[in-house]
Steps between C-alpha positions, in 0.01 A plus 500: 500500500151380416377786702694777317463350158170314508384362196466540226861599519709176356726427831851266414731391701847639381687127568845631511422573863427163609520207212404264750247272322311449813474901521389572161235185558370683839482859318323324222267340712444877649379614149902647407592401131911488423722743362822327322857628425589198313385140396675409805243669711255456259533074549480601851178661498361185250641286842286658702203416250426884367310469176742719252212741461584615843849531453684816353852532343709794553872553578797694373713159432215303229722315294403395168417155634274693755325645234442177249445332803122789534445472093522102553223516762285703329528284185405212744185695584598548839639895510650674812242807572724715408928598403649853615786572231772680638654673175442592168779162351255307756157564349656474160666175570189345668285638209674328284501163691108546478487585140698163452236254709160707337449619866359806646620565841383798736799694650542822721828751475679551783548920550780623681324763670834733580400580884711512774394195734509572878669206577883398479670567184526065394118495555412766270438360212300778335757748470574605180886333532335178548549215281077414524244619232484782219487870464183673425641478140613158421163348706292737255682443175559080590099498498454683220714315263325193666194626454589592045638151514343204314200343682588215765846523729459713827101656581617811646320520895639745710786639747666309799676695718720499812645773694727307779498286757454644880360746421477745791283772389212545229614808281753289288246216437191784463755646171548184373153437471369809391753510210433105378126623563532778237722293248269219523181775406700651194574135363153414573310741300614337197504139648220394696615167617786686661318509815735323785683660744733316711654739763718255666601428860746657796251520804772512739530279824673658819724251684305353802509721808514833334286765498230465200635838325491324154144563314288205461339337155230699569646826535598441118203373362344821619670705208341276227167681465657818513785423205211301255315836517796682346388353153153490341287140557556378208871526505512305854588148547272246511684246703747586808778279660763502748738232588666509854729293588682592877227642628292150498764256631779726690307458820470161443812327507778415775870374446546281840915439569734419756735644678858370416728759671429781735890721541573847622598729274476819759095461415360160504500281197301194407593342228196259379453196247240708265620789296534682152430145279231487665406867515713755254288791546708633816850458329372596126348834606462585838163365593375409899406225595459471899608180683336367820630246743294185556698360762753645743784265635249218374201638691199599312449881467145555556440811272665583156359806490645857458391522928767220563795729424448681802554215752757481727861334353393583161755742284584581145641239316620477169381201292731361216438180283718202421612577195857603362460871465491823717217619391273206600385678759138579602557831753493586868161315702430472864513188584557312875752284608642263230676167444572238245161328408267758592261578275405844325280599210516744242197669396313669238651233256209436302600667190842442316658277754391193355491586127839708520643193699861316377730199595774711526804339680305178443230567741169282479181690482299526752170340545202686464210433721167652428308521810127598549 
């Protein structure tokens, strides 16, 4: 990521992924600041000792709390770097909030950048349906009413933007850009501290074992010259950000379970003691997640790798969780010989496993184990 978007692009860690204190801490220590949904994630991120100048608030959900909760820290002296408003209500409500304490805060305005995301249709949040961001219109007319206001309130900064998650090609992403590119040079000719361009997240992560056919940070960074050159200098940002989130932890992270009944259902089927409270993505829209055995009929299995699904004894399996419904089930896998005890993992589970994680049916949560 560093590589792609070296500085001095503003790099933050978008915490929904992983709200793991001792994750944000490690990112932070790696030179990521925090994005924030919520004061929720927000008092995680202060956990994991990031200064509120590295933290940025953003989020379709900001309640009004949420909001005082920014004006209050910037009447303390002690301001986030920066709030993305979502809507025009938002950036009049927060405005006002401002106005109130005698505080100036900076914000950016989310754009909804009406593209057509290459990825599945609950990932695409820049489409013009979605419920994230403003029109052309309302992001233009919201600042300019801002901007004829009385002095003090909101300090008007830039555009945040983001196109999806997974994304699996460029040309969606490139459009989204471009446009919030050429809004952000209109607004700026009559603003010059509208200079900030955040263009998001997405960078997509291909389940372990596939073939790398997704394109890479870099691949996207690569358009940025290009789009800045669509405008004239001085109508270019100043200051750049992104904010992944998957792509930094997805790797990362493994769910280890047992195995608590292997049946025959005219396939095999393993039924295991780690499932959709502990990992919803699967049964909420689809998403793969491959499993590996770690033992076999209490033996070690030497290699988790995608290799060890051609060995001898080893056939497709389907994996379900513990929980009470039918579609707590995490897909086919090739896995060897199974019984009650042995151990499998479940990969790729760095990012929205842990933060997406419930008690439901009154399970405990599992431990987390950070290991170097």
């Amino acid at each position: 990521m560093e590589a792609a978007f070296p500085d001095p692009w503003i790099r933050q860690f978008s915490i929904k992924a992983n709200d793991v204190p001792a994750i944000i801490a490690e990112l932070a220590r790696l030179g990521l600041g925090a994005n924030v949904v919520s004061r929720g994630e927000w008092a995680r991120a202060r956990r994991a000792w990031l200064p509120n100048e590295s933290i940025t608030l953003e989020g379709v959900g900001k309640t009004d709390a949420d909001l005082r909760a920014a004006v209050s820290a910037a009447r303390r002296g002690d301001p986030l770097r920066w709030v993305a408003v979502e809507s025009p209500e938002e950036a009049e409500a927060l405005a006002t909030f401002a106005q109130g304490a005698h505080v100036t805060l900076d914000v950016l305005f989310r754009l909804n950048p009406d593209v057509a995301p290459e990825t599945q249709a609950v990932l695409a949040v820049g489409s013009g349906a979605s419920k994230f961001g403003m029109t052309e219109t309302e992001l233009t007319r919201t600042v300019q009413r801002l901007a004829g206001a009385a002095p003090g309130g909101l300090r008007p900064r830039g555009i945040h933007l983001h196109v999806g998650s997974q994304l699996g090609a460029i040309d969606a992403w490139r459009d989204g850009v471009r446009r919030a590119v050429a809004v952000l040079g209109l607004v700026r000719g009559s603003m010059p501290d509208f200079d900030t361009l955040d263009v998001g997240g997405g960078f997509p992560v291909a389940p372990f074992g596939w073939a790398p056919s997704v394109p890479a940070p870099g691949r996207f960074a690569r358009e940025i010259p290009a789009l800045l050159e669509t405008v004239p200098a001085d109508r270019r940002p100043l200051r750049l950000a992104v904010e992944p989130g998957r792509f930094l932890v997805a790797r990362a992270g493994w769910i280890v379970a047992r195995v608590l009944h292997v049946r025959d259902r005219g396939a095999r089927l393993a039924v295991i003691d780690a499932g959709m409270a502990e990992l919803v993505r699967p049964a909420l829209y689809g998403a793969v997640h491959p499993v590996v055995a770690l033992t076999s009929r209490g033996e070690p299995v030497d290699d988790a790798g995608p290799a060890a699904s051609l060995r001898p004894g080893f056939e497709p399996t389907r994996v379900d969780g513990p929980i009470c419904e039918s579609t707590d089930t995490l897909g086919v896998h090739s896995l060897p010989p199974l019984r009650r005890g042995d151990l499998v993992a479940i990969r790729d589970a760095g990012a929205y496993a842990a933060s997406m994680s419930s008690a439901y049916n009154g399970r405990p949560r599992r431990a987390q184990v950070l290991l170097r």
